[in-house]
Each structure stands twice: as structure tokens, then as C-alpha cells.
Residue frames as qw, qx, qy, qz and C-alpha x, y, z in Angstrom:
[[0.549, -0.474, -0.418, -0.547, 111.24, 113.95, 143.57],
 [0.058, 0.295, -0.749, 0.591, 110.81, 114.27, 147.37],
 [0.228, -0.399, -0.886, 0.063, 108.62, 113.56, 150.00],
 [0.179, -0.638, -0.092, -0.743, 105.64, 115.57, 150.42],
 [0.177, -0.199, -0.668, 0.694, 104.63, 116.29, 154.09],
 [0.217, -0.630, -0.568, -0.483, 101.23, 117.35, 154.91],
 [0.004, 0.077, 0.613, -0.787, 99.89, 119.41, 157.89],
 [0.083, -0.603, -0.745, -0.273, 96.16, 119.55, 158.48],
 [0.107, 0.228, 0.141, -0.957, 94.59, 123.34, 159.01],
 [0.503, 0.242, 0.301, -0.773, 90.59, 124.17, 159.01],
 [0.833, 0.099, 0.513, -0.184, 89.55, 120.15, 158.72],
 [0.753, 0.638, -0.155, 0.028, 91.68, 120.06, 155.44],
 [0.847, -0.286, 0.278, 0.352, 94.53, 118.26, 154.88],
 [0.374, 0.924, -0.065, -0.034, 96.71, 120.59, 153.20],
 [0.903, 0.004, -0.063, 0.426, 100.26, 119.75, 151.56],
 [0.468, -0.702, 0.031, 0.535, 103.59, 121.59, 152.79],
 [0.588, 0.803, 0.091, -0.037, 104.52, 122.16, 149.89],
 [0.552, 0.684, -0.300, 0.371, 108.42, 123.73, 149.19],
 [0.486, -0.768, 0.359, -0.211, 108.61, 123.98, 153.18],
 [0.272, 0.481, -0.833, -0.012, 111.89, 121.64, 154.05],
 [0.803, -0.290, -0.461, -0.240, 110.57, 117.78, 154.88],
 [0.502, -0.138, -0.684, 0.511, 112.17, 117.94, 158.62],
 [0.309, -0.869, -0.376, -0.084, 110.35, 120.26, 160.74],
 [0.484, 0.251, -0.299, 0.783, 112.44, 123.00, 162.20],
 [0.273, -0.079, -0.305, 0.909, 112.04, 125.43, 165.01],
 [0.000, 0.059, 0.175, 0.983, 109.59, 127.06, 163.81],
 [0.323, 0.028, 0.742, -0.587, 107.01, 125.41, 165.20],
 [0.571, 0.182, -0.538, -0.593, 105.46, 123.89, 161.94],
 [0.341, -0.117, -0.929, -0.081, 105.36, 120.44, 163.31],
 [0.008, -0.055, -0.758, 0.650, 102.98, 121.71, 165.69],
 [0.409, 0.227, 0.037, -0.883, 100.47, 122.06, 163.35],
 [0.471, 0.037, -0.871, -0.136, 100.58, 118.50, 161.93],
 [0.741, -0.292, 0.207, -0.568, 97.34, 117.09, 164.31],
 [0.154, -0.335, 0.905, -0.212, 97.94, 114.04, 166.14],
 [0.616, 0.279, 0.727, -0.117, 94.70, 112.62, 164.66],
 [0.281, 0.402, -0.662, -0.567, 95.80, 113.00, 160.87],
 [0.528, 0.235, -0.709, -0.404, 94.76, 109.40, 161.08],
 [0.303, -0.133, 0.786, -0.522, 92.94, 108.99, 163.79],
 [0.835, 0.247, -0.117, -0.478, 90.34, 106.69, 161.41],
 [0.695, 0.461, -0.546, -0.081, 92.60, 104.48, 160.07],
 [0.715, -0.397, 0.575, 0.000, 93.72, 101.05, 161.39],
 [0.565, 0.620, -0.505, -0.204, 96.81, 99.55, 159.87],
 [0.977, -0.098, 0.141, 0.123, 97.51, 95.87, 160.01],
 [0.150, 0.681, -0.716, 0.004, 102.38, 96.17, 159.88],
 [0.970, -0.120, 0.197, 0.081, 103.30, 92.69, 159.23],
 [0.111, 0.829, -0.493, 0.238, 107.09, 92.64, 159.78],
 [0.856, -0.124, -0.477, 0.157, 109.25, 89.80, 161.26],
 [0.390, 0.107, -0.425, 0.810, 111.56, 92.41, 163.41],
 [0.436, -0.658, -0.456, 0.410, 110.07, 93.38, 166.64],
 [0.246, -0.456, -0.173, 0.838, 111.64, 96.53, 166.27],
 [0.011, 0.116, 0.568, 0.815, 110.79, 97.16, 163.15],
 [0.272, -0.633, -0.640, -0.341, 106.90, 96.75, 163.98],
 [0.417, -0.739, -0.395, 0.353, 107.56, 98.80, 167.18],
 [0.226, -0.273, 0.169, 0.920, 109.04, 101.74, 165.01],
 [0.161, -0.373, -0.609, -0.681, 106.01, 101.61, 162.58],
 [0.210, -0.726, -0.559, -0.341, 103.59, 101.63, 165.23],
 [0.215, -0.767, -0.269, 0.541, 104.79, 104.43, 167.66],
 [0.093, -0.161, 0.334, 0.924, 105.59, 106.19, 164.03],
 [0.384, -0.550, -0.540, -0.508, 101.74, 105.94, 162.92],
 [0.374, -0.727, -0.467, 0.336, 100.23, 106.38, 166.93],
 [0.244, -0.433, -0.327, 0.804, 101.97, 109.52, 166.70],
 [0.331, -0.048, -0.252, -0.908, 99.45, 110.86, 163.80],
 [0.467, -0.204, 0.301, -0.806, 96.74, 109.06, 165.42],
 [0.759, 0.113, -0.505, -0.395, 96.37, 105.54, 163.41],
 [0.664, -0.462, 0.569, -0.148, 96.06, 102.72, 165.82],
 [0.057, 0.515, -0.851, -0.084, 98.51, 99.83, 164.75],
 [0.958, -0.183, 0.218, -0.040, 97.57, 95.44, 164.52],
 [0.020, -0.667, 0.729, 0.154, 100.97, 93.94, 164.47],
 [0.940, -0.102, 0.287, -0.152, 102.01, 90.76, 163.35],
 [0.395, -0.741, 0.477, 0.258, 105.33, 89.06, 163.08],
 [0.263, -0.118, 0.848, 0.444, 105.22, 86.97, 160.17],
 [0.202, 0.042, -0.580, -0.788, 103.09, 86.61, 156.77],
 [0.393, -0.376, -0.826, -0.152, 100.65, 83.89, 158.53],
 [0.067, -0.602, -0.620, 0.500, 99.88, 85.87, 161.51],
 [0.189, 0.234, -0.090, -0.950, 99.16, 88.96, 159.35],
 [0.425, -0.168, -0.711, -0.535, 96.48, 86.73, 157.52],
 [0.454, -0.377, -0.751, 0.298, 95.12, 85.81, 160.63],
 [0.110, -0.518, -0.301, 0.793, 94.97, 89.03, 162.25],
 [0.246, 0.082, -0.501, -0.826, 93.57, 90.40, 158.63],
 [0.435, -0.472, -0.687, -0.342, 90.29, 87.76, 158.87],
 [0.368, -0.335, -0.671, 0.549, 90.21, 88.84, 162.83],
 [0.239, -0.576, -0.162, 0.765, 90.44, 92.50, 162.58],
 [0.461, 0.751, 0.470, 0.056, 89.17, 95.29, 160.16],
 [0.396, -0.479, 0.088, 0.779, 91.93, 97.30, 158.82],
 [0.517, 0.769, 0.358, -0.116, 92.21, 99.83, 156.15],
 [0.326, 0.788, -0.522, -0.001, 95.74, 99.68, 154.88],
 [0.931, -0.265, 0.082, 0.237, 98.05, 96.74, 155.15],
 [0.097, 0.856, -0.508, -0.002, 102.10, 97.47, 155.48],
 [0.983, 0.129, -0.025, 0.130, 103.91, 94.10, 154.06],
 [0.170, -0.761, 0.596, 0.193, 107.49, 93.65, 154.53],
 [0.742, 0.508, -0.376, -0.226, 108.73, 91.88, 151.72],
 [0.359, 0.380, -0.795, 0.306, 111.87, 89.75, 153.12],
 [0.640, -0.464, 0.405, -0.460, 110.21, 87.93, 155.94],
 [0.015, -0.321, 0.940, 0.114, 111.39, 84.19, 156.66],
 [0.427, 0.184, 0.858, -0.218, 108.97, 80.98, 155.80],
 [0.245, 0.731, 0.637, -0.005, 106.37, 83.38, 154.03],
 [0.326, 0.011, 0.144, 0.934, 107.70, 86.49, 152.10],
 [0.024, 0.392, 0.181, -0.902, 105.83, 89.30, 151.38],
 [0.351, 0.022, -0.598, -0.720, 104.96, 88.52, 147.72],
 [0.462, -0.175, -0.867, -0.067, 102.93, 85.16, 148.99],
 [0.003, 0.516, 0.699, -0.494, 101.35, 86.27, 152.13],
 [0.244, 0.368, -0.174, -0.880, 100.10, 89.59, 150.06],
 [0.434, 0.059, -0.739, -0.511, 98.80, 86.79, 147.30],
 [0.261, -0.283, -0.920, 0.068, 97.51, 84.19, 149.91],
 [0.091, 0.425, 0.379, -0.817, 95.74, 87.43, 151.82],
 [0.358, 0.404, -0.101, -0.836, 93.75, 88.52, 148.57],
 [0.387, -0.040, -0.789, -0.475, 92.73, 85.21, 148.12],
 [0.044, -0.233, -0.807, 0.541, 90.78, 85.11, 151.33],
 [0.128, -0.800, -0.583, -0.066, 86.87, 85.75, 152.05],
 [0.412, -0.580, -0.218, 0.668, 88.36, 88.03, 154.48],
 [0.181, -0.386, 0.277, 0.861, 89.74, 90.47, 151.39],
 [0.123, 0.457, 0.691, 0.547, 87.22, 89.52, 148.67],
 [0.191, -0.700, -0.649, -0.230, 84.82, 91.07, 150.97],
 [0.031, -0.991, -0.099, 0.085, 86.49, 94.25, 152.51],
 [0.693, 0.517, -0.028, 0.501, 89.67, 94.88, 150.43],
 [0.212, -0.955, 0.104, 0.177, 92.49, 97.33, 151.69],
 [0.455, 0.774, -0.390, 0.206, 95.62, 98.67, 149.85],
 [0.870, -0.406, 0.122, 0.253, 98.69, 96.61, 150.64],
 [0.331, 0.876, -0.341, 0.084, 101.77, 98.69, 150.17],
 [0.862, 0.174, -0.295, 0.372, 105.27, 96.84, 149.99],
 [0.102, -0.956, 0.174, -0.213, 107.37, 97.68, 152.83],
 [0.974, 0.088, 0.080, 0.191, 110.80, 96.88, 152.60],
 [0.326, -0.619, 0.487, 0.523, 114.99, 97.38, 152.37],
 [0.591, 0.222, 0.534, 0.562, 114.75, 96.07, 148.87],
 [0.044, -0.217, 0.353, 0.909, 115.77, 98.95, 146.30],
 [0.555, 0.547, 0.264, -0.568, 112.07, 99.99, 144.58],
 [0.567, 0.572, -0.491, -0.331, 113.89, 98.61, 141.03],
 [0.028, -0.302, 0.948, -0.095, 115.01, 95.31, 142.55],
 [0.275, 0.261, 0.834, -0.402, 111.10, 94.46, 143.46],
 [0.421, 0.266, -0.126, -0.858, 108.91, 96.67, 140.75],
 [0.441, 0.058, -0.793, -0.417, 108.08, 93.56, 138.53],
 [0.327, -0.203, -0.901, 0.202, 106.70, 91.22, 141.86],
 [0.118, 0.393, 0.558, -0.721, 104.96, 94.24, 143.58],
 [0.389, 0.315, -0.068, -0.863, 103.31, 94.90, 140.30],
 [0.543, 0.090, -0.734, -0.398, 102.48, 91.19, 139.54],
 [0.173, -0.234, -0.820, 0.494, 101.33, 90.44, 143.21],
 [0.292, -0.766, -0.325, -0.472, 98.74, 93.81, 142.46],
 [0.402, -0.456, -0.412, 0.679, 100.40, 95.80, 145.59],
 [0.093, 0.904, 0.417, 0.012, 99.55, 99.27, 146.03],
 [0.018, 0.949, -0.200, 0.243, 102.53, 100.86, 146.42],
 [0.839, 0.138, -0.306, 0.428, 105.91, 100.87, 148.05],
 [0.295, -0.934, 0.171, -0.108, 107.56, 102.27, 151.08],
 [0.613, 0.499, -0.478, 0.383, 111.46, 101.86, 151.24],
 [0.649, -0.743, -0.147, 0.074, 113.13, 101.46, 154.39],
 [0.073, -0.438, -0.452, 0.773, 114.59, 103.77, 156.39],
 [0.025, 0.771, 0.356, 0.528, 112.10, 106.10, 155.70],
 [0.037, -0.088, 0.242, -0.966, 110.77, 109.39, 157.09],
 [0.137, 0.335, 0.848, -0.389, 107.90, 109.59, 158.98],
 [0.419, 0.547, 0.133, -0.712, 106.42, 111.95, 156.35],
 [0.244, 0.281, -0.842, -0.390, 107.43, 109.38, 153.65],
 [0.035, 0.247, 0.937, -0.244, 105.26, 106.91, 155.62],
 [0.027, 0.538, 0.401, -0.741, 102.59, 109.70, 155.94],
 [0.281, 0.519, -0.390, -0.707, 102.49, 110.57, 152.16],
 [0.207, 0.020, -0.944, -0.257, 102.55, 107.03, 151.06],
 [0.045, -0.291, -0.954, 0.058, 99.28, 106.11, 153.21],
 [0.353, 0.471, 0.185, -0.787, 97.22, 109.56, 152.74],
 [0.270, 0.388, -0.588, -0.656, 97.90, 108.73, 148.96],
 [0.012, -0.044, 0.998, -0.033, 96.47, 104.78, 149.78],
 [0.013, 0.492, 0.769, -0.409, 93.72, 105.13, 151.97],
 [0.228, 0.299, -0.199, -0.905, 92.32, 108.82, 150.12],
 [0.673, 0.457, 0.575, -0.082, 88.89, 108.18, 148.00],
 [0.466, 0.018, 0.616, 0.635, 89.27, 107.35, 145.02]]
């Protein structure tokens, strides 16, 4: 099972289907719009600088604008501050892991009263974590390294009405 890739053509988001998930030559990625997600604000709560500065010039470039924050408490913080409409959790983070800020976050006013999908992002192996991201109530799971269309699939599939 791969990753799908999407490109957006007359206002419809429309999936690539069998095409290969790296762009090539052929000038496919140029059809992918730079505001794919130019709605969407995602709270990346990561402890590695780099890491949060790869997520958010990999979202900016489909259009989503980005609150960082470097540890589980400032992501709660910046969550009651800031409306977002996807949270990206990195699981391994020191003081405050992923499971627990995800739990203390959805016990807040903040979430009672405008919820958003929190998808597990993380180096742990998707079978090492299944049991905690599905007893925390996460939405989902992005693996690191990804692809930026892995990233891209995972938060069309979030944020989408239900």
C-alpha cells in the first residue's frame, strides 16, 4: 500500500492515482497548487528545531501556514492561543511525550470547544505505538522520514469533512 499523491485541477482535488509518488520531468508537480492548503493552520509540536523547520517549509510549500512549538507544554499553550485545524505530535519528546501532551491537550477548554485531529508524528515503527495512539484517541499516524505526499495524504484524509 503506497502513498497516494494528489494534484488539484478545476477546484477539485483529484488523486494521482498509478502516476509514480516522486514527480518527474514531466511537469506533473506543476500542477499540484501551492494553496492545496492554503486554509489550514497546523499547530507541529516537535522538540528538534529541524525537525519543525522541515515540517513547516514542507506544509508552506502547499500553502498551510505552520504554529511551531518545541515541546508538549508549549504546543498546549500555543493550542489555547491559536486556532488550528490539525495538530502534528511527535511522540518521543523529552519531559512530556506525545501520548500525555495529546491527553493533557484534549482535556483543555481550548479542545472541548474547537477540537482538531491530532495525528502521531514520529520515528517509532506504526506497530511499536498502535495500542497508545489508539488509547490516547489520535487520529492517525505519520512515520518519519516521510514524503511530502505522505504528509499531504495523511492531512487531506484528517482535515476532509466528514
Amino acid at each position: 500500500m503506497g502513498a497516494k499523491s494528489y494534484y488539484f485541477e478545476d477546484n477539485q482535488i483529484k488523486p494521482m492515482g498509478d502516476i509514480p509518488e516522486e514527480p518527474s520531468s514531466s511537469g506533473l508537480f506543476e500542477k499540484i497548487q501551492n494553496d492545496l492548503l492554503k486554509d489550514i493552520t497546523i499547530l507541529v509540536v516537535d522538540d528538534n528545531p529541524i525537525n519543525l523547520t522541515v515540517a513547516h517549509k514542507t506544509l508552506a510549500k502547499f500553502g498551510a501556514k505552520t504554529v511551531k512549538a518545541l515541546s508538549g507544554a508549549e504546543g498546549i499553550k500555543a493550542f489555547k492561543k491559536q486556532s488550528v485545524q490539525l495538530i502534528l505530535m511527535d511522540l518521543h519528546m523529552p519531559f512530556m511525550d506525545g501520548f500525555e501532551a495529546a491527553q493533557k491537550l484534549k482535556g483543555t477548554k481550548e479542545f472541548s470547544e474547537r477540537p482538531a485531529p491530532i495525528l502521531a508524528y514520529t520515528t517509532y515503527a506504526f506497530e511499536d505505538v498502535k495500542e497508545q495512539i489508539e488509547s490516547c484517541g489520535l487520529d492517525g499516524y505519520i512515520g518519519k522520514p516521510f514524503t511530502q505526499y505522505q504528509v499531504l495524504e495523511r492531512i487531506i484524509e484528517a482535515v476532509k469533512p466528514q
